[in-house]
N, C-alpha and C positions, 0 to 999 in steps of 0.2 A: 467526307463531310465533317466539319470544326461541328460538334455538340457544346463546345464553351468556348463562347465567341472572347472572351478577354484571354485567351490562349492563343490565338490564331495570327496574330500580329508577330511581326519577326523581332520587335525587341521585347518581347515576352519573353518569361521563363520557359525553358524547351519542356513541352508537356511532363518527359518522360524524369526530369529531373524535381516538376511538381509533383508529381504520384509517389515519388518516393519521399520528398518531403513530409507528403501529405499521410504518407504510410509511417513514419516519425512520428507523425502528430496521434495517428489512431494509439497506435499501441504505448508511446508513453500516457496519453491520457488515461487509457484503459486499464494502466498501471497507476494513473493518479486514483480513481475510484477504488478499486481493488485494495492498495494501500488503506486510502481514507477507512473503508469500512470496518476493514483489519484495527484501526487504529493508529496504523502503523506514521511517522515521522517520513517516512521514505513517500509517501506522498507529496511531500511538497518537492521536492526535487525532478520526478517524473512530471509533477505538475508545472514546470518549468521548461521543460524540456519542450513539452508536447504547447506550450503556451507562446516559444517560441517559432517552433514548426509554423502554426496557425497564422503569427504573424503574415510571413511572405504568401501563404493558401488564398487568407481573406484577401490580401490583398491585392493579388493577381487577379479575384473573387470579382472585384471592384464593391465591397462589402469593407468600405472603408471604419464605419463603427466599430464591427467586428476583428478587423486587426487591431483598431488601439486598443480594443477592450484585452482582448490576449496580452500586449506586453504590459495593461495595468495588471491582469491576472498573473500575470509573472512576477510582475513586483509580489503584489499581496501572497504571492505563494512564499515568496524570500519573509515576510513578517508572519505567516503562519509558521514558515519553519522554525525562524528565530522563537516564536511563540509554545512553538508547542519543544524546543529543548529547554528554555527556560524554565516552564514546566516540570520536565523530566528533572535539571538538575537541582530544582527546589522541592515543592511540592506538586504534582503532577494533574496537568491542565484534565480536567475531571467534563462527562457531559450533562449538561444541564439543560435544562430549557429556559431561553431568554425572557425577562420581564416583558409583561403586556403594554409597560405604556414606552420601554425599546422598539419592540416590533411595530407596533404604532407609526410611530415617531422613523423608525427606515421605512417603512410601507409610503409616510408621505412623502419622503426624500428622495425613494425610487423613483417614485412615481414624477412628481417634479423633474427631476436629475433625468429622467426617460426623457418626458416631451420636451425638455431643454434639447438635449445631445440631437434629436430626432430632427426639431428643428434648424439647431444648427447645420447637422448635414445634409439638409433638405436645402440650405442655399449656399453651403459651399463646398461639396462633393457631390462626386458621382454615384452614390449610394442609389441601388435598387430601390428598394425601401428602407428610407428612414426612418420612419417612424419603430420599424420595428427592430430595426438597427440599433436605433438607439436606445428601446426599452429595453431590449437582452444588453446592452452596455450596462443599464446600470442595474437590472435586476440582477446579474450574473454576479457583477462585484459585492452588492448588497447577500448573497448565499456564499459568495467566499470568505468576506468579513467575517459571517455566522460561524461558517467552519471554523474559523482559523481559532475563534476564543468556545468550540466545539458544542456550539448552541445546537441542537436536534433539529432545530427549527430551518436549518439549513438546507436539509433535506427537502422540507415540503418545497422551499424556494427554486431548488434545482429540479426538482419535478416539473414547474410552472416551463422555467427556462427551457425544459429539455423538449418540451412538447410544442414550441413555437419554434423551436430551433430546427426542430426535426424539419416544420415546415418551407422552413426559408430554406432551409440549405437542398431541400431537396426540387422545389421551383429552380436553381440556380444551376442544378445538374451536379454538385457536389455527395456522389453515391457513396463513397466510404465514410465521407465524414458521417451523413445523411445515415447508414450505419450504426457509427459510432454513439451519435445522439438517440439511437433507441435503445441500441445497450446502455449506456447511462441515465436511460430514462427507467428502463426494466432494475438498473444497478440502482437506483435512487430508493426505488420503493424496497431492496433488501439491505440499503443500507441508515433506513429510517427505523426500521426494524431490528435490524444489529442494536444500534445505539441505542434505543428504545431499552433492550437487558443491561446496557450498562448505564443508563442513566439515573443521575443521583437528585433528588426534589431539591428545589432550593430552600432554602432555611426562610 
């Protein structure tokens, strides 16, 4: 018996060629967190890797939001990495906690930029749920952005994301990723913490 019907069709991805995709996708991600918390610059490149992976995952998914949102996540990880060597070879990109009328001002854009995407995919794809499709499209980019200029505040964002994400993916039958999103949800909260000791007050 097919458990994910967008697998079951013969010009589909052969299952067994998705799970190991999909197994790309866990463990570089897992390597993007891990990096991140470290501090380390090697996070934007796993975070490319596994952003890729996702693309073809979501997409076979029929979670079409969720693959475009991975290859913008892909981009933004190439501008955080750019970001954060620039950083290194100047003065070094330091954490801080973002201005309150920033966070503001993304908090309306997400939001916006959400029931935008949600609708759009609501009348021209095949998206399970869009609505929520589309609010992880833009909440997600909105906690990478944070990272990439290593706002703290990123953290609590990816928290938010991780615990909606947990649930979609796990309605859809996707168990490693499903997974994945609770180690990054458990990784979230010790790496709000990390950053927390080395974060610097703003002036």
């Amino acid at each position: 018996m097919c458990t994910r019907p967008w697998r079951c069709g013969s010009e589909e991805q052969p299952l067994s060629s998705l799970t190991a995709i999909e197994a790309i996708g866990v463990l570089a991600g897992l390597g993007y967190v891990v990096f991140a918390i470290r501090e380390s610059a090697w996070c934007w490149p796993s975070g490319i890797v596994s952003a890729t992976a996702y693309v073809v995952v979501f997409r076979e998914a029929h979670l079409p939001g969720q693959a475009g949102l991975q290859a913008l996540l892909g981009l933004v990880c190439v501008y955080g990495w750019w970001s954060w060597s620039r950083g290194a070879a100047s003065q070094a990109l330091v954490v801080t906690r973002a201005k309150t009328s920033l966070l503001a001002a993304a908090l309306v854009l997400t939001v916006a930029a959400g029931v935008g995407i949600g609708l759009l995919l609501r009348h021209s794809t095949e998206s399970v749920a869009p609505f929520v499709d589309g609010g992880l499209v833009a909440a997600s980019l909105a906690a990478q952005g944070m990272a990439a200029r290593k706002w703290i505040e990123n953290w609590l964002a990816w928290i938010g994301v991780n615990v909606v994400s947990v649930g979609l993916y796990a309605s859809q039958g996707l168990l490693p990723t499903t997974g994945l999103y609770l180690l990054y949800l458990v990784m979230a909260f010790v790496g709000y913490r990390s950053w927390t000791r080395s974060l610097v007050p703003r002036a």
